[in-house]
VEXMAR-938918 format. One record per residue: x, y, z of N, C-alpha, C in turn; residue number from 1; residue in one letter. Coordinates in steps of 0.2 Angstrom, whole numbers, always signed. Atoms other than C-alpha are relative to their C-alpha. Layout:
REM VEXMAR-938918
REC     nx     ny     nz    cax    cay    caz     cx     cy     cz  num  residuo
REC      X      Y      Z      X      Y      Z      X      Y      Z  NUM        a
...
REM end
This chain:
REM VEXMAR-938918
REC     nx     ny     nz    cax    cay    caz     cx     cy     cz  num  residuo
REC     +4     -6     +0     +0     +0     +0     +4     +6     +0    1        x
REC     -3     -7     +2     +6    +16     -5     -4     +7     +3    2        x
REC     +2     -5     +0     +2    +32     +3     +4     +7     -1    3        x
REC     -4     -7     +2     +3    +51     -3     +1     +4     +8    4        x
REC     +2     -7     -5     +8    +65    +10     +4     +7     -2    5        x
REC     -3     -5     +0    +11    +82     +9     +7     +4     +3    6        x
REC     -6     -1     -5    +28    +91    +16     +1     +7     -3    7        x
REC     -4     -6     +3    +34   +108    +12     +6     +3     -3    8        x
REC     -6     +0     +1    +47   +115     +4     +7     -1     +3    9        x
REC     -4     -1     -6    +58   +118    +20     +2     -6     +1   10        x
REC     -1     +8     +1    +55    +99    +22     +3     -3     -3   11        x
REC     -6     +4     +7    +61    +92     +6     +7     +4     +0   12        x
REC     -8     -1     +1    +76   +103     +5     +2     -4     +7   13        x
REC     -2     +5     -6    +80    +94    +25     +1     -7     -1   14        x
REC     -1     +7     +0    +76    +77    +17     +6     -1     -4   15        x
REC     -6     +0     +5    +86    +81     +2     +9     -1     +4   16        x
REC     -5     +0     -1   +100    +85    +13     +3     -6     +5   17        x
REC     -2     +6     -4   +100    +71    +22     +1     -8     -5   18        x
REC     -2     +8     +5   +102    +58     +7     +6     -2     -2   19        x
REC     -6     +4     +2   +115    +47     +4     +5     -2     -7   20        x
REC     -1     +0     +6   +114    +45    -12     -5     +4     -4   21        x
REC     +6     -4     +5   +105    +54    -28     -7     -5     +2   22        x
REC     +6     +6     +0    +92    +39    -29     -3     -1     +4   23        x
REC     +2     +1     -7    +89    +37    -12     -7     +6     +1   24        x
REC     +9     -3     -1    +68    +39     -9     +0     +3     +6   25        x
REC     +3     -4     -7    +60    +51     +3     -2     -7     +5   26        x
REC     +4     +6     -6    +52    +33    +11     +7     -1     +2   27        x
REC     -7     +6     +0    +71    +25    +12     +3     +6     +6   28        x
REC     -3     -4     -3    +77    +42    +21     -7     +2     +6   29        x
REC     +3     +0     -7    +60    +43    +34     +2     -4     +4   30        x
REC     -3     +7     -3    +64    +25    +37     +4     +2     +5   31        x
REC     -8     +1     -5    +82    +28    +43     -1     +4     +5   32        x
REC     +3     -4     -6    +74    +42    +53     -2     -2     +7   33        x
REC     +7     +4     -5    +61    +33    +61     +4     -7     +3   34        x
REC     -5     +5     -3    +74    +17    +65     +6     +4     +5   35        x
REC     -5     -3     -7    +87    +31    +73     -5     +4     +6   36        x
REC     +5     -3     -7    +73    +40    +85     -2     -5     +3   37        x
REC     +3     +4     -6    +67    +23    +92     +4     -5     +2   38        x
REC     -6     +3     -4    +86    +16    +96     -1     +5     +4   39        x
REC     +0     -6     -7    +86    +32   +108     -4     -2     +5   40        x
REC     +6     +0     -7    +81    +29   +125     -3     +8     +2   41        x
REC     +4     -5     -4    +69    +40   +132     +1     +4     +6   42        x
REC     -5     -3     -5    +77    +51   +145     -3     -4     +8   43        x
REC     +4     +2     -3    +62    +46   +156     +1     -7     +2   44        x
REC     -1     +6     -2    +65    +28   +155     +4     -2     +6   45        x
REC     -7     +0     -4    +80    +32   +167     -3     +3     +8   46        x
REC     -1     -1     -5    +70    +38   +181     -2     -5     +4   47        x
REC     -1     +8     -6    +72    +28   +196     +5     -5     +1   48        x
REC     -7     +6     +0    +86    +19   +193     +5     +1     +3   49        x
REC     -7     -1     -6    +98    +25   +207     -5     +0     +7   50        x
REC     +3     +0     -6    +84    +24   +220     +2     -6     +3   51        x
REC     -3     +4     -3    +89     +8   +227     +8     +2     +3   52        x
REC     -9     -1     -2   +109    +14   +231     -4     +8     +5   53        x
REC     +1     -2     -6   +111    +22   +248     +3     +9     -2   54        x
REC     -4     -5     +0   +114    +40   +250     +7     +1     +0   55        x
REC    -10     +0     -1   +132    +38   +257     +4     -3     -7   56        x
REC     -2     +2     +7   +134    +28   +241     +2     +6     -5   57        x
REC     +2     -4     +3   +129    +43   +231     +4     +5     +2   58        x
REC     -5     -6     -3   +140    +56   +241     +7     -2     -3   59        x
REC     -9     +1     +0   +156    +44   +238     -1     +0     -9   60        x
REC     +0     +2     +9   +153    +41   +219     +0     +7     -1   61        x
REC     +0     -9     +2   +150    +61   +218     +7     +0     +0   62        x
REC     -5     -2     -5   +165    +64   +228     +6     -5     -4   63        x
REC     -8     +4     +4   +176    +51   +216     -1     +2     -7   64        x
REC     -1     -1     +7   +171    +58   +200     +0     +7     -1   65        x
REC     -2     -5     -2   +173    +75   +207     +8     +2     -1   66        x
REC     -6     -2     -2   +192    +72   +210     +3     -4     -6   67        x
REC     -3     +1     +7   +195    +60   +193     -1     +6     -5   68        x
REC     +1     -8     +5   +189    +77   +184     +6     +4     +3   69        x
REC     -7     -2     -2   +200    +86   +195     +6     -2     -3   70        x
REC     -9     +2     +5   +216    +75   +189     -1     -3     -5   71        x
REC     +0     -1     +8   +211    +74   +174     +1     +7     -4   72        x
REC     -1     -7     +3   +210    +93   +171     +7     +3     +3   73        x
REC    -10     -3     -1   +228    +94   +180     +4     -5     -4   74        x
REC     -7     +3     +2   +237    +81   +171     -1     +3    -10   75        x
REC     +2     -3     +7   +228    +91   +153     +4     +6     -1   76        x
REC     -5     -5     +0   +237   +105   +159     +8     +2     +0   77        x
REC     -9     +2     -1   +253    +99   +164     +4     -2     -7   78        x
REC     -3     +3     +6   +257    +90   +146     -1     +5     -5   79        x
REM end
């Protein structure tokens, strides 16, 4: 089954510019679209997934990737 839709100009020159090749169809480039928007997790998916882990947990883990940034930005500067 084939269906028509309308799109704007703005639209097609953005499809356009996202094609791989000449030949490459409006359907072949929504596709690829619509396959990379629903590999992406949903930011929301992620809530609640630290609730289980203890506060004090939660202070040392800050507090170590607090100090690996620190010597990180001092051994960037140094070299």
């Amino acid at each position: 089954m084939v269906t028509t839709i309308q799109i704007d100009e703005r639209t097609k020159a953005l499809l356009d510019r996202l094609k791989v090749h000449h030949r490459q169809s409006y359907n072949e480039i929504i596709v690829d679209i619509a396959k990379e928007k629903m590999k992406r997790k949903d930011i929301m998916s992620f809530a609640g997934a630290w609730k289980h882990v203890e506060d004090k947990e939660i202070k040392k883990m800050k507090k170590d990737i607090f100090e690996l940034r620190n010597r990180s930005t001092k051994e960037l500067f140094e070299s």
